[in-house]
C-alpha positions in Angstrom: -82.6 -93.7 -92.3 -84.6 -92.8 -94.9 -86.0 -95.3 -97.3 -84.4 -98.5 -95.6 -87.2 -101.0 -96.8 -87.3 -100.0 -100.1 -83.2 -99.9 -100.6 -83.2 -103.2 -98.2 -85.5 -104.8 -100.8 -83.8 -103.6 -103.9 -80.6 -104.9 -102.7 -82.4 -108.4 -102.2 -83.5 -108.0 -106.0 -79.9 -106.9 -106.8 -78.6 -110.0 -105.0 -80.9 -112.4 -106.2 -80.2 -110.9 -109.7 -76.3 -111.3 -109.5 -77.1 -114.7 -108.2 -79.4 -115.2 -112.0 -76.2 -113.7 -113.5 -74.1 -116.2 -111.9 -76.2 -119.1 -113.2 -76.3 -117.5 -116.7 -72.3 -117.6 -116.6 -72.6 -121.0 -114.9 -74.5 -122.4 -117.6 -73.0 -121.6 -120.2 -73.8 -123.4 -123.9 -76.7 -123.8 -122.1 -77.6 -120.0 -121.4 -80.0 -117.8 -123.3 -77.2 -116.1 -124.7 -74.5 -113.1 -123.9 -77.8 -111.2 -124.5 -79.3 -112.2 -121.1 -76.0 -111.5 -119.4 -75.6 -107.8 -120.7 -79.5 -107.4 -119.6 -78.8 -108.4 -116.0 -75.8 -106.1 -115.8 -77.8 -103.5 -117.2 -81.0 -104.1 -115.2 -78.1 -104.4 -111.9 -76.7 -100.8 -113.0 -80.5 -99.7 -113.3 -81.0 -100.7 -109.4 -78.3 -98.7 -108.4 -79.7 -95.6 -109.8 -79.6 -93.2 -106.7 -82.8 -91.0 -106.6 -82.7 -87.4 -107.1 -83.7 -84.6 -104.6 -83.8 -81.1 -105.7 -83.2 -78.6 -102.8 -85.0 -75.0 -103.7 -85.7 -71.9 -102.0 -84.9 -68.4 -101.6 -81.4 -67.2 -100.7 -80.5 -67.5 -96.9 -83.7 -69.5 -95.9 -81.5 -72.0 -94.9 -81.4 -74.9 -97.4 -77.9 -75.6 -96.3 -78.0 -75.9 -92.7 -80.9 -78.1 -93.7 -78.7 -80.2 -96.2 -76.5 -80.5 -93.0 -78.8 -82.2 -90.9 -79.8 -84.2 -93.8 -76.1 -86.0 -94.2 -75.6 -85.6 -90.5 -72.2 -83.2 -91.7 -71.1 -80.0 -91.4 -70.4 -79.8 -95.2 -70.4 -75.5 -95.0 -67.8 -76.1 -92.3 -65.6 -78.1 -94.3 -65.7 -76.8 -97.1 -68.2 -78.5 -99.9 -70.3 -76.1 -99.7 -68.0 -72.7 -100.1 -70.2 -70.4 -101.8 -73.8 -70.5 -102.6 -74.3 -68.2 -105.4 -74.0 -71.9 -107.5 -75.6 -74.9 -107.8 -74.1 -78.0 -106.0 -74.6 -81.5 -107.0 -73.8 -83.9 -104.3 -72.8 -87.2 -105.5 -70.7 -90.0 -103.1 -67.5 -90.4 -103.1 -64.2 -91.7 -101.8 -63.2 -88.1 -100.6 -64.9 -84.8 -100.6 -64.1 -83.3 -104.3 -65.2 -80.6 -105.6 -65.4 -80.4 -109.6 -66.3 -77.3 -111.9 -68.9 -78.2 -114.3 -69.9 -74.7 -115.3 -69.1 -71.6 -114.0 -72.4 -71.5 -112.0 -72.3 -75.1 -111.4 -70.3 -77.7 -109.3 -70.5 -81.2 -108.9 -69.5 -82.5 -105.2 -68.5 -85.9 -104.5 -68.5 -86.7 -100.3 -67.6 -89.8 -98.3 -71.3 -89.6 -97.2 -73.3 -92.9 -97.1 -76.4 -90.8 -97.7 -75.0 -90.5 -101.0 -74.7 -93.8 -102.2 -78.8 -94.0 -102.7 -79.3 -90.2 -102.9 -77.6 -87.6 -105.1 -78.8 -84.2 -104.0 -79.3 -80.5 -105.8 -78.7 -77.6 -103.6 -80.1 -74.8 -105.8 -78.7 -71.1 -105.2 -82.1 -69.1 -104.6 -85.3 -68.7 -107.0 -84.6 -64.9 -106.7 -81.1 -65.2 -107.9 -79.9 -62.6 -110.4 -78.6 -65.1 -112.4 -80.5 -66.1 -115.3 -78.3 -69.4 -115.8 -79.1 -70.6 -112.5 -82.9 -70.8 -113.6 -81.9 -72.8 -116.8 -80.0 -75.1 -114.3 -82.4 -75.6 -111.9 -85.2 -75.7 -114.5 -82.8 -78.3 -116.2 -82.3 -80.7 -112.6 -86.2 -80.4 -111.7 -87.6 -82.5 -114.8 -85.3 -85.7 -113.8 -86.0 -85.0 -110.0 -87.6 -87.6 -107.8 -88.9 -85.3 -105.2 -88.9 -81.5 -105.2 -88.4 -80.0 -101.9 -89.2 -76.2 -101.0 -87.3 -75.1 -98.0 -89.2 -71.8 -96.6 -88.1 -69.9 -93.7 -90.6 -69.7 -90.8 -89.4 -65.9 -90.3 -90.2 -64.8 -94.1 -92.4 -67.7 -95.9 -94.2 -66.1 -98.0 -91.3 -64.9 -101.2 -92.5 -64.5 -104.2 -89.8 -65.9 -106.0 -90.2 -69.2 -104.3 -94.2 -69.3 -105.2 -94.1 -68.3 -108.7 -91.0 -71.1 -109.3 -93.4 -73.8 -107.7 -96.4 -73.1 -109.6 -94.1 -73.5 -112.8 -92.8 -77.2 -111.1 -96.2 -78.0 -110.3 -97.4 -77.3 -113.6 -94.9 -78.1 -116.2 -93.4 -81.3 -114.1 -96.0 -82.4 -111.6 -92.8 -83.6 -109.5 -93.8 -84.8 -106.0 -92.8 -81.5 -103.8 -92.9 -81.1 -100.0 -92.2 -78.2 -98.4 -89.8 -77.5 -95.0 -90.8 -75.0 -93.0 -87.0 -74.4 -91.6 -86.0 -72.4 -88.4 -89.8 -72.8 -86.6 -87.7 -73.2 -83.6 -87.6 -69.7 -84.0 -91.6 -69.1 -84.1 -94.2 -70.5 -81.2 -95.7 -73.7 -81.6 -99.2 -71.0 -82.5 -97.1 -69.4 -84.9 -96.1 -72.1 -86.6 -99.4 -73.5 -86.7 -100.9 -70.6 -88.2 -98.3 -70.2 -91.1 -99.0 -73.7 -91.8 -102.6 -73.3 -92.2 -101.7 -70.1 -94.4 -99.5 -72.0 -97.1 -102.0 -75.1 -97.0 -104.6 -72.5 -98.1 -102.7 -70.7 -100.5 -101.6 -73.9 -102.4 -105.1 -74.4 -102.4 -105.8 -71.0 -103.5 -103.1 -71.8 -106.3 -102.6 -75.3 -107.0 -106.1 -76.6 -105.9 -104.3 -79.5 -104.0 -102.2 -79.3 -100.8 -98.6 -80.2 -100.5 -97.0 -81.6 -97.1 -95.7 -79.1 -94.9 -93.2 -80.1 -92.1 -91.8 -77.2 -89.7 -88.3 -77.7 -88.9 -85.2 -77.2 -87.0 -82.6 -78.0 -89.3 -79.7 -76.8 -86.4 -81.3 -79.5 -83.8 -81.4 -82.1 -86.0 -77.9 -81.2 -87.1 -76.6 -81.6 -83.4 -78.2 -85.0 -82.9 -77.1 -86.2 -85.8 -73.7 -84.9 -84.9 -73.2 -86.7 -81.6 -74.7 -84.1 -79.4 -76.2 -84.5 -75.9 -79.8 -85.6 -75.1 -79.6 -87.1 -79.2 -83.3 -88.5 -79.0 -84.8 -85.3 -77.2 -83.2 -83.0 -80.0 -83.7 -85.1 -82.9 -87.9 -85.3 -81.7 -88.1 -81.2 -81.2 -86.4 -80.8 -84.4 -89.2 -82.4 -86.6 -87.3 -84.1 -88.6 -88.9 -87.8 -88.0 -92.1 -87.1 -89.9 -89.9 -85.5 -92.4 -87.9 -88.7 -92.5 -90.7 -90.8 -92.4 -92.7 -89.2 -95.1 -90.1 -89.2 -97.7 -89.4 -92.6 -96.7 -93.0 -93.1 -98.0 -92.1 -90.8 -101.5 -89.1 -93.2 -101.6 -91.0 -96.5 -101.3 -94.0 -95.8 -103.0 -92.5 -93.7 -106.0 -94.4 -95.2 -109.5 -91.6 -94.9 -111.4 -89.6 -96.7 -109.3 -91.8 -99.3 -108.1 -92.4 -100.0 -111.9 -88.2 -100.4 -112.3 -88.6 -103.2 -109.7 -91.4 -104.7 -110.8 -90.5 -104.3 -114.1 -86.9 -105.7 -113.4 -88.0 -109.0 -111.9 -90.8 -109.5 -114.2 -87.6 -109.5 -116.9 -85.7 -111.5 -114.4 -87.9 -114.1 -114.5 -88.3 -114.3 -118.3 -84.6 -114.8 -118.0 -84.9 -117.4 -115.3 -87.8 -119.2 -117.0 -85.4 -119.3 -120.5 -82.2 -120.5 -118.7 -84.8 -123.0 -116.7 -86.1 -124.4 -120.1 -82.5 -124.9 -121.3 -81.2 -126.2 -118.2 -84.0 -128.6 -118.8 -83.4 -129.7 -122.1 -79.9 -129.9 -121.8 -80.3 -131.7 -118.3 -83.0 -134.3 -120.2 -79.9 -134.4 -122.6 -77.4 -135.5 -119.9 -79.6 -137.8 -118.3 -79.9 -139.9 -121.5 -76.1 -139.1 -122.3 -75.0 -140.9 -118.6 -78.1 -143.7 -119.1 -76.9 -144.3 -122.6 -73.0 -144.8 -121.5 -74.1 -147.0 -118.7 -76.0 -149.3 -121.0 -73.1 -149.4 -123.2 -70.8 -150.8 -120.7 -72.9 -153.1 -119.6 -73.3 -154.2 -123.0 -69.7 -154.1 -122.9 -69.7 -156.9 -120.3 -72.3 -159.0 -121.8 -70.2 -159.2 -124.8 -67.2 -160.3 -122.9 -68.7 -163.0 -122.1 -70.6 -163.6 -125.0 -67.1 -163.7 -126.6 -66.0 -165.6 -123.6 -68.8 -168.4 -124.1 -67.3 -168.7 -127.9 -63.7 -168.6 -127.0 -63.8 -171.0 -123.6 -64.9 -174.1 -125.6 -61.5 -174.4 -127.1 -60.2 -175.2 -123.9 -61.3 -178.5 -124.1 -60.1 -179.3 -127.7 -56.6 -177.8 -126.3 -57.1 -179.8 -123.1 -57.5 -183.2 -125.2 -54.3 -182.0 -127.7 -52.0 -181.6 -124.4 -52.9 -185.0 -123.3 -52.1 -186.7 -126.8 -48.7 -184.7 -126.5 -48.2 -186.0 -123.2 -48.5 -189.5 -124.7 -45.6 -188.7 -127.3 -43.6 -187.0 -124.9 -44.1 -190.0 -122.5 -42.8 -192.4 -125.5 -40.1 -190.2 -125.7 -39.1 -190.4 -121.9 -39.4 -194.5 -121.9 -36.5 -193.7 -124.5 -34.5 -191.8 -122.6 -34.7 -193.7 -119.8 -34.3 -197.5 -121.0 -32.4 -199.8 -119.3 -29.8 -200.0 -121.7 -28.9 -196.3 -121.2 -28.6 -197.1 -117.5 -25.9 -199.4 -118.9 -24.2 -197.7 -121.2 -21.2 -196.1 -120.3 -22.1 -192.1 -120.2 -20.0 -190.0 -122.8 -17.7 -187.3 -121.7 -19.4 -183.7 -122.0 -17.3 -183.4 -125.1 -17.9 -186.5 -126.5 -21.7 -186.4 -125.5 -23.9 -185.4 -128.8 -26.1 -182.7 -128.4 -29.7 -183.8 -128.3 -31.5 -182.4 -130.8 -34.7 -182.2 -128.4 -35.5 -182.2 -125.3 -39.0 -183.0 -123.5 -39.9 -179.3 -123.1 -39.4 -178.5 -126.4 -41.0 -181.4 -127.6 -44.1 -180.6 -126.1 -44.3 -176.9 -126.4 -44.2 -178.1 -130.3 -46.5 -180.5 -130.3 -49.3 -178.0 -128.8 -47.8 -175.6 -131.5 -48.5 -178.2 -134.0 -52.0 -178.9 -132.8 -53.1 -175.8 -131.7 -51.8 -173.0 -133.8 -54.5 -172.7 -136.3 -57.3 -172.6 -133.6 -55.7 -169.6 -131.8 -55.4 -168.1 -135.1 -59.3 -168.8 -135.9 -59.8 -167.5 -132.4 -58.1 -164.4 -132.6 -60.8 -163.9 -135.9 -63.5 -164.5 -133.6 -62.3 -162.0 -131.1 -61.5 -159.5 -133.3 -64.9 -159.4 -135.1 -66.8 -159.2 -131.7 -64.6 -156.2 -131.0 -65.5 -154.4 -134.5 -69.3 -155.4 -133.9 -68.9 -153.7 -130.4 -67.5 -150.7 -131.9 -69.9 -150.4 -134.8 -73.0 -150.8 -132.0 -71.7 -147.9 -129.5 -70.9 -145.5 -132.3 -74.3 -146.4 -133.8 -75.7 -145.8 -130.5 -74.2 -143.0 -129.6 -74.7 -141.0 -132.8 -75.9 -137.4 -132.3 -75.3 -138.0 -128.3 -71.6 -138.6 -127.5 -69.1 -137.8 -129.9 -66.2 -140.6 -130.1 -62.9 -140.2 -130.9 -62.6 -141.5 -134.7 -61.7 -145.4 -134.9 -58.3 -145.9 -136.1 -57.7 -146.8 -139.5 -58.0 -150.6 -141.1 -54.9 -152.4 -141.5 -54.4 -153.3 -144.9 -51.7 -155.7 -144.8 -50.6 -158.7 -142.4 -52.8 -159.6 -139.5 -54.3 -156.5 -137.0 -52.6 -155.4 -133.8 -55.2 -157.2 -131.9 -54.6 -160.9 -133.6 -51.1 -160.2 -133.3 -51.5 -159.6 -129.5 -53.8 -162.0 -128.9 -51.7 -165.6 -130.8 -48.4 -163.9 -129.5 -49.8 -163.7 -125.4 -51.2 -167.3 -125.8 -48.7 -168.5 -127.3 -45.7 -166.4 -124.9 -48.2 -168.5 -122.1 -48.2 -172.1 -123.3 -43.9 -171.8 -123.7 -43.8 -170.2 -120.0 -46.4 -173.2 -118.8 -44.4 -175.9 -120.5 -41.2 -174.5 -120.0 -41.6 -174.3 -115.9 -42.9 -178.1 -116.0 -38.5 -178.8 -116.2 -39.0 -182.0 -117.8 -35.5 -182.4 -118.4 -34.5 -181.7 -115.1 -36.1 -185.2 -114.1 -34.7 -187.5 -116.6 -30.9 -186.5 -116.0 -30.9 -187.2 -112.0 -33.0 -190.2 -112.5 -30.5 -191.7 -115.5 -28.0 -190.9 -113.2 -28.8 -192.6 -110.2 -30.0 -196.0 -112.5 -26.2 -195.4 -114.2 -24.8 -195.5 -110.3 -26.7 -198.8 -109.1 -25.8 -200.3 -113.1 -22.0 -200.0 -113.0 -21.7 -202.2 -110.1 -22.9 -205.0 -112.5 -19.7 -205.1 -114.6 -17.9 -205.4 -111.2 -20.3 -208.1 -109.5 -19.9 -210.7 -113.0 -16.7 -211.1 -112.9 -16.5 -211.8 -109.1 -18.9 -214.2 -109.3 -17.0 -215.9 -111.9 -13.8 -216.0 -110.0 -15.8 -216.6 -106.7 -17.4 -219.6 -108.3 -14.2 -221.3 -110.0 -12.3 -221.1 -106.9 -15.1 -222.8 -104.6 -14.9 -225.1 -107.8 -11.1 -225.9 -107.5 -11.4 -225.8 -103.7 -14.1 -228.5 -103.6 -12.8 -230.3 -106.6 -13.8 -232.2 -109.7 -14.2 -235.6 -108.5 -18.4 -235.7 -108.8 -21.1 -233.2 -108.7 -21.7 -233.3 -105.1 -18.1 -231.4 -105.0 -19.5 -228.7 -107.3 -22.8 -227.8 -104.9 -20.7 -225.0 -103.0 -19.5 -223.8 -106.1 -23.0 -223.7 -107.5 -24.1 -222.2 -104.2 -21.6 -219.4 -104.7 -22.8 -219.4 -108.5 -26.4 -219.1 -107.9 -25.9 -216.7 -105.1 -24.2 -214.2 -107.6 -26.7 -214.0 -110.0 -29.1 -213.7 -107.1 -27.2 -210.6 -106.6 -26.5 -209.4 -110.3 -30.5 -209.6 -110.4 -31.1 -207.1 -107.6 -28.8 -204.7 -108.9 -30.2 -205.1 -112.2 -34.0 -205.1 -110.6 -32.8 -201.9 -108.6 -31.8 -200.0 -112.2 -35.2 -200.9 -113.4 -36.6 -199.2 -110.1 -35.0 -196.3 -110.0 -35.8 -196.0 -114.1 -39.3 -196.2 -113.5 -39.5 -194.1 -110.8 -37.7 -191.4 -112.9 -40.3 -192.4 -116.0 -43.5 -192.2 -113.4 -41.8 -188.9 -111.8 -42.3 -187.1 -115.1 -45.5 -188.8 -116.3 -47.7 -188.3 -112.6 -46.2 -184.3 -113.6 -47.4 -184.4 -116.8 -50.6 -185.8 -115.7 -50.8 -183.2 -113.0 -50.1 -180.5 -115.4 -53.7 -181.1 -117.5 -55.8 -179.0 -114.9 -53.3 -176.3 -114.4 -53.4 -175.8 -117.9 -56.7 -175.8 -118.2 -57.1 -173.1 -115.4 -53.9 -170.8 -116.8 -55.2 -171.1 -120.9 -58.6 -169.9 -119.1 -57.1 -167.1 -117.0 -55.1 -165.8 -120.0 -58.0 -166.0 -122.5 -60.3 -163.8 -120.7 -57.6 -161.2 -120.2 -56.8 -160.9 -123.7 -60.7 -161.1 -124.0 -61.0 -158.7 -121.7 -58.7 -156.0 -122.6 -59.4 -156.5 -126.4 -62.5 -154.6 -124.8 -60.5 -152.0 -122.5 -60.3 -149.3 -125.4 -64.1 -149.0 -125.5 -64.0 -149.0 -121.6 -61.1 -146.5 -121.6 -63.1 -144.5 -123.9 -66.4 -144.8 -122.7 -65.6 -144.8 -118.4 -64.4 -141.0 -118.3 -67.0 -139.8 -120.6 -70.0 -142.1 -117.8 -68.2 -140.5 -114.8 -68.4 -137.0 -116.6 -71.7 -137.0 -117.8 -72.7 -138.7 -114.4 -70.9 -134.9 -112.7 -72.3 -132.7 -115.3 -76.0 -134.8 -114.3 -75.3 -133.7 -110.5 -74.3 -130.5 -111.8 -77.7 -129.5 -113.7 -79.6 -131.3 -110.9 -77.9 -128.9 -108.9 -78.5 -126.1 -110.9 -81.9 -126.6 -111.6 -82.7 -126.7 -107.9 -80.5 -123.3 -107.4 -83.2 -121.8 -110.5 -86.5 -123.1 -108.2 -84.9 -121.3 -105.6 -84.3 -118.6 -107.7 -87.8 -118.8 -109.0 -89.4 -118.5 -105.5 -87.2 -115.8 -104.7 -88.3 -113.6 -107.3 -92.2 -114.5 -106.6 -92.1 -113.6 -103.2 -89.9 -110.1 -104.3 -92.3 -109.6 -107.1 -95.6 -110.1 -104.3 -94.1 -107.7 -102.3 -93.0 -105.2 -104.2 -96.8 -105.6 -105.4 -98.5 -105.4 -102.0 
């Protein structure tokens, strides 16, 4: 078809321009402006301008059988073309249309693909009557890409026609190329000769020739149209040089060849702006992602500088348990003295409450101890935390925009002290409480109590055992009294087992709750550390909470412009291989 590598390459530039459009919109912030945008549209419209032909000749030389092997339709037949006493102007559209503009002029829209690049000016005749269709024509011929005079090889030589050219030729200087239609009707010789004629006359006239190309505007017409032998018909018609020559007014066209150059040359100034942007504002992302990982890393390194400060008052807490656990293990010889294992045990509702128990009494001895430093360390913490926040906002200034910090507590101690003595202490009471101290000195009372009462029982029986071996033996002399004394010191031999098996099972209850008390030192240790570098730890999280989504986004948006900026080098080397050939 005619013109294929020029509109092939202007729809690369039109594709590689909606592809620069896309980036502009992509960008956004970053773009040159709505400005750039509205220029791209405009500069896409621009492309799309279809070129202009203006069809003139006499009346009945054939310009519209012509026009029908042009679009490859019978547009007489179907009615477009239904009188030609007007000028037609032959635009594409969905459906053939035909719409008054004047009353010597009518716009045509067909479903012609022709169209789409091509809008096409079928004058009337240059020796119409009508004085209006000279203003017409003389009005289409100015804005025409290529002026083309259809003669007919039976009568080329009207006047009409000649005097209208010399006026295109000299007031518009339009490219014109002149048909020769119906030469099927002349011999090859006779052609030939009326060619040489008209190159001589525009001589004559013009001083310059124009290109002449005899016709046959009815065999081209039938090729087009699906006819036998297509290739044989279409090559006696003449219509390939035709083709191929205003192929070559399409392609090589100043005016147009300007538009595209002109159009990527602006292109590029676009692409080189949004480049530069995309550039700064990529620079801008880079440091935004490099400065967010360097604050959480600094994050972590003051966790455990806070850490390091906090972690040394395990062992002042660690040296406080154990002096508890002395008390406390006072307190348990107490409960479980031999005397209790001999007392008789009080009815539930005779039995006074104990005022406190072991649990108790340890969780307040830590209390007592410790309070004040998890107080002072909850200062410590909460200064680290401020100085943290004071460091990434001075940071960050004019990079990253933080949410504002909330506002000072005036009165009482801050949400973070408060968590932080509340967990620690909520841990110590859970640790202490799940050591059951009580729970040992009960079942080990009880079972002393059980081997005890048997003492009441085994005195007496001993007594009576020993009086009646006495009476038994008699009271002549002391040799009668050695079975009672036998049975005497056999008894107490037995009382002190008993009493020797309370004592056991006393200190075995007493060692019970001192080997767990003893036990207990290291696991506190390892659950006071555990707990203190969570609360450490998440008196950090806001920051992290704050400062993780804004990394991971500036990390995207730093793929994103990478991205970008490699879809604008493309885009670059696109437009410099467009722009070198629309050059060469």
């Amino acid at each position: 078809m005619i013109g294929d590598d020029y509109f092939e390459l202007r729809s690369r530039i039109g594709t590689e321009l909606m592809a620069l459009g896309a980036a502009v919109r992509e960008a956004g912030e970053a773009s040159p402006g709505a400005e750039a945008g509205t220029i791209l549209n405009n500069l896409l419209a621009s492309l799309k301008e279809p070129f202009v032909f203006v069809v003139a000749g006499e009346v009945n030389v054939g310009k519209s059988t012509f026009l029908n092997a042009l679009f490859g339709q019978d547009f007489s037949r179907t009615g477009v073309m239904p009188t030609t006493d007007k000028i037609l102007f032959f635009k594409h559209g969905p459906e053939v249309k035909v719409t008054p503009i004047t009353p010597t002029l009518d716009e045509v829209q067909a479903p012609a693909d022709f169209l789409r690049d091509f809008h096409i000016v079928d004058t009337p005749g240059t020796n119409s009557i009508e004085n209006e269709h000279q203003e017409i024509t003389e009005r289409f011929v100015p804005i025409a890409d290529l002026v083309i005079f259809v003669f007919s090889a039976m009568n080329p030589w009207g006047a009409s026609a000649w005097q209208f050219l010399e006026k295109v030729h000299r007031d518009w200087m339009r490219n014109v190329v002149f048909v020769l239609q119906q030469s099927d009707l002349r011999s090859p010789e006779e052609v030939q000769v009326i060619t040489d004629y008209m190159r001589e006359l525009c001589r004559g006239r013009f001083g310059r020739e124009f290109p002449i190309f005899p016709i046959s505007a009815k065999k081209a017409f039938l090729a087009r149209s699906g006819g036998l032998d297509r290739d044989k018909l279409l090559e006696e018609s003449g219509f390939l040089p035709l083709e191929a020559h205003l192929s070559a007014v399409v392609r090589g066209q100043p005016s147009r060849q300007k538009k595209l150059s002109g159009t990527i040359q602006l292109a590029r100034q676009i692409l080189d702006q949004l480049r530069e942007r995309t550039v700064a504002v990529t620079r801008l992302l880079n440091r935004r992602a490099s400065l967010l990982t360097e604050l959480l890393n600094e994050r972590e390194m003051q966790v455990d500088r806070t850490l390091k400060k906090v972690l040394p008052a395990l062992d002042a807490t660690e040296r406080d348990y154990h002096e508890g656990v002395l008390r406390v293990a006072g307190l348990t010889n107490d409960l479980l003295a031999t005397r209790r294992a001999f007392q008789k045990p009080p009815s539930p509702e005779d039995e006074p409450e104990r005022t406190q128990s072991l649990d108790h009494r340890l969780l307040q001895e830590l209390h007592h101890r410790t309070g004040d430093r998890w107080r002072q360390l909850s200062l410590v913490l909460e200064e680290d935390v401020r100085q943290y926040d004071r460091f990434v906002r001075s940071q960050s200034r004019q990079i990253i925009t933080l949410p504002d910090p909330p506002a000072p507590e005036t009165e009482g101690e801050s949400e973070l002290r408060r968590r932080f003595s509340t967990r620690v202490d909520s841990a110590l009471r859970r640790f202490v409480l799940a050591l059951e101290l009580d729970e040992d000195v009960e079942p080990g009372l009880l079972r002393a109590r059980q081997t005890a009462r048997w003492l009441p029982r085994l005195v007496p029986g001993v007594l009576v055992m020993t009086i009646v071996t006495a009476w038994l033996g008699g009271w002549k002399n002391w040799d009668d009294l050695l079975p009672a004394l036998i049975v005497l010191g056999s008894g107490l031999m037995l009382i002190g087992v008993v009493y020797l098996i309370t004592q056991m099972r006393l200190a075995a209850a007493r060692n019970a709750i001192l080997d767990k008390l003893e036990e207990s030192t290291a696991t506190l240790r390892e659950m006071l550390s555990e707990q203190l570098k969570e609360e450490v730890s998440h008196a950090f999280t806001k920051s992290r909470e704050t400062l993780e989504p804004l990394q991971a986004a500036a990390l995207q948006t730093e793929q994103d412009g990478a991205l970008r900026l490699e879809r604008l080098r493309r885009l670059g080397e696109s437009f410099e291989a467009l722009e070198k050939q629309v050059a060469g």
